[in-house]
N, C-alpha and C positions, 0 to 999 in steps of 0.2 A: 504494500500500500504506500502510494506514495503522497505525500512526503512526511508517513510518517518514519521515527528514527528511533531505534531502542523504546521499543515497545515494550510493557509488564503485562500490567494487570486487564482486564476484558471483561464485560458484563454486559448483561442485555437489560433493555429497562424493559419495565413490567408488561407494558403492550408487546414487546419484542420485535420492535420497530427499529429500534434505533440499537448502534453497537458503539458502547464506549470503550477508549483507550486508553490508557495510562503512559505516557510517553517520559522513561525515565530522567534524560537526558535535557527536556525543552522545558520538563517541570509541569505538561502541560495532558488536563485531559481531553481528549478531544472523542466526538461524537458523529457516527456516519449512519446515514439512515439507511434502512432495509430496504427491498421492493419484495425479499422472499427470501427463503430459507437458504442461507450462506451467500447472498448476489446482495451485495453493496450500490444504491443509486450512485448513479454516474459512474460506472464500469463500462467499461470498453474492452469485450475479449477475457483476459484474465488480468488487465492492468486498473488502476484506480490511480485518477491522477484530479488529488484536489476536489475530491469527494468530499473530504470529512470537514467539519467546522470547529473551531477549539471551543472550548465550553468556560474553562477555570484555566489559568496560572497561577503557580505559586511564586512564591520570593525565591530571587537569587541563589544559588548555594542551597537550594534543598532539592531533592531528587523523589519521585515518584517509582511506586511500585504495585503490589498491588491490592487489587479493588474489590468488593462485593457492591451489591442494588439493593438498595432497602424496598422496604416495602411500597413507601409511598414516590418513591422515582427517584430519588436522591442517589447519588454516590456517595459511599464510601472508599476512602482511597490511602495507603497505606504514603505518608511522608516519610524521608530520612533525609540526614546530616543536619541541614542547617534549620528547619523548624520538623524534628522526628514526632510522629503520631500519626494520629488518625484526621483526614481534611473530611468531610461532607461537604459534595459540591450537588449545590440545586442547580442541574443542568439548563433550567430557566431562564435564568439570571446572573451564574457564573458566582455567584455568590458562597461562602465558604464558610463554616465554624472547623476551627480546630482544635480538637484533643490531645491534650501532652502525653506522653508517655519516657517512662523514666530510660530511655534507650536512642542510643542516633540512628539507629536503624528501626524503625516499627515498617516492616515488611509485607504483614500479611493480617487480611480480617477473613471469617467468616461466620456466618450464623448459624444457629440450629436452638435445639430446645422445642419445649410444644407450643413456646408462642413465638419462637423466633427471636427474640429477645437477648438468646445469651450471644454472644461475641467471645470469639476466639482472636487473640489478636499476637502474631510472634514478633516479639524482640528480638533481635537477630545476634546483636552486637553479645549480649549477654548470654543468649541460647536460652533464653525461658520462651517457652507458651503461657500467656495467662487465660484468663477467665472472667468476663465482668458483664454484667447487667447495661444492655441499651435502651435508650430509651425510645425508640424508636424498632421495629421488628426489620429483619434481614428480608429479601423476597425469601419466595421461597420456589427452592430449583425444580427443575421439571422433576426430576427422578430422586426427589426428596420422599424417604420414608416416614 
């Protein structure tokens, strides 16, 4: 896909319309709409050229990795080095809350539980998995048990 560059993290939002990106290097998530099951609007053949639209950037000095969908459309998006946690970006508005976590690396989310609720989120730098209540529910994957 171009121009995207050190791609992470990937999530479909809730209608399954749109595919989000996590772009480690640009700091940058970006968003390419569907027309069907794995064919990206504005494809040509099997290239993609300036299909996708950025959503959220982060600050300087921080790197992106990767992402879960919550329930209600949001990203969830794993930051490191220079601001490490968790970002939620309202692909709407590009707008952002971020969550600290005690690591320059926070890597990875994802959800589960019976309301969806709990988050799994890895620190990397450290080597822990923890465990924490969101407040907001995770989607929930196709081939979730």
């Amino acid at each position: 896909l171009y121009p995207v560059d050190h791609p992470n993290g990937c999530g479909l939002s809730p209608d399954g319309r749109t595919l989000y990106v996590a772009q480690t290097l640009f700091r940058t998530v970006t968003a390419f709409d569907l027309v069907g099951p794995g064919r990206l609007a504005g494809s040509v053949g099997q290239s993609v050229f300036f299909a996708g639209r950025p959503i959220a950037s982060m600050p300087p000095g921080t790197g992106l990795d990767s992402m879960a969908v919550l329930a209600d459309g949001r990203v969830a998006v794993g930051t490191i080095i220079g601001m490490s946690g968790i970002a939620v970006v309202d692909p709407e508005t590009g707008d952002y809350a971020h969550h600290a976590f005690p690591d320059f690396a926070t890597t990875n989310i994802c959800f589960g539980g019976a309301d969806m609720c709990s988050a799994w989120i890895t620190l990397s730098c450290s080597g822990r998995l923890i465990k924490a209540r969101w407040d907001v529910p995770g989607l929930r994957l196709a081939h979730y048990s």
